[in-house]
C-alpha positions as CSV (number, residue, x, y, z in Angstrom):
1,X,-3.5,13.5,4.4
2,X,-3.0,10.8,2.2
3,X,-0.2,10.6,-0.2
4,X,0.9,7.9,-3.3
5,X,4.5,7.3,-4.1
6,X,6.0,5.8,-6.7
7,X,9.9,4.5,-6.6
8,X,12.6,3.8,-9.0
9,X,15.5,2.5,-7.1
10,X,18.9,1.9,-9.0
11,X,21.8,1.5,-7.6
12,X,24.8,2.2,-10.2
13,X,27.1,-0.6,-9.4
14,X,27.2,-4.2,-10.4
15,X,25.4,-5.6,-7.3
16,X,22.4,-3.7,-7.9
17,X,20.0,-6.8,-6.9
18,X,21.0,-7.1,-4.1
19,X,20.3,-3.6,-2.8
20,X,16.7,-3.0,-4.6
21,X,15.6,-6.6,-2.6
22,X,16.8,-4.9,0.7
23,X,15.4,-1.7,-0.3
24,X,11.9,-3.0,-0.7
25,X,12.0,-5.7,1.8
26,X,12.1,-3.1,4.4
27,X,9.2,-1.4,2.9
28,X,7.2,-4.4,3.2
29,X,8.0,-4.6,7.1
30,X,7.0,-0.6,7.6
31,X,3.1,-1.9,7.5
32,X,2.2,0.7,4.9
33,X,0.3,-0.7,1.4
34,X,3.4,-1.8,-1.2
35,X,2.6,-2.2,-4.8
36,X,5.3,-3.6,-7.3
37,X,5.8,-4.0,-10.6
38,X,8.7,-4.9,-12.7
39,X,10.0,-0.7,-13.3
40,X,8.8,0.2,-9.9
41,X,7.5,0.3,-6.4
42,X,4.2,2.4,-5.3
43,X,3.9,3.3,-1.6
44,X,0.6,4.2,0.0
45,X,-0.4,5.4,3.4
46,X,-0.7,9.0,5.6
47,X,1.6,11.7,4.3
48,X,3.5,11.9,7.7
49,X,4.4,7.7,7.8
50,X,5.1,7.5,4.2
51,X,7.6,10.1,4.2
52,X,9.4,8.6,7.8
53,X,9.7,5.5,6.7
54,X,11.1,6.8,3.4
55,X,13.4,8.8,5.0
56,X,14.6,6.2,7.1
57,X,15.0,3.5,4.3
58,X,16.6,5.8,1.4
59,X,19.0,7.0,3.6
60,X,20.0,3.4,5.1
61,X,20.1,2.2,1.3
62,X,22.2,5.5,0.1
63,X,24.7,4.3,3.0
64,X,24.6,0.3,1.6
65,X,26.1,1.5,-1.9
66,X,28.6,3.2,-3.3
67,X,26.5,5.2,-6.0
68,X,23.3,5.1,-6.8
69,X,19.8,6.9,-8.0
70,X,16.0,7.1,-7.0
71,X,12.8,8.4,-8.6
72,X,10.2,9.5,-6.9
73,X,7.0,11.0,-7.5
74,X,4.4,12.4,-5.1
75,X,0.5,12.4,-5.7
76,X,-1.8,13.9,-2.8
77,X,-4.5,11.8,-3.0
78,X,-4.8,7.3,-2.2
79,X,-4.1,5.6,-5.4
80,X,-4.1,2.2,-4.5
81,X,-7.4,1.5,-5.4
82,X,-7.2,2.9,-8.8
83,X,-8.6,1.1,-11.8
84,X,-8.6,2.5,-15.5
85,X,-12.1,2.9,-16.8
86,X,-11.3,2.3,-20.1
């Protein structure tokens, strides 16, 4: 099964950069498909390695920083290809 994600990562704490850069340079490195955009990172790949490598990364980045937040919404379906037809 194929899943989308999309990520809001924010650290509460003044060095906040610091730990979204980490955050989603070790998503890069996991081989699944990485969107960004200014508000948010997308995720793309087969339900069971999207979810590992989340798993893994979050709880790393959780560990990194005192206090923070993340977003995260789940769509069942391959996005990534997705074009408005309007």
């Amino acid at each position: 099964m194929e899943i989308s994600v999309e990520l809001t990562f924010s650290p509460l704490q003044d060095d906040f950069e610091e730990h979204i850069i980490q955050f989603i340079q070790k998503l890069r490195q996991s081989g699944l498909t990485i969107l960004e955009n200014p508000l948010s990172t997308q995720v793309y790949g087969s339900y069971d390695k999207v979810m590992e490598v989340l798993n893994q990364e979050i709880k790393i980045a959780f560990n990194l920083m005192d206090r923070g937040l993340l977003f995260m919404k789940i769509v069942k379906s391959d996005r990534s290809n997705y074009e408005p037809h309007f």
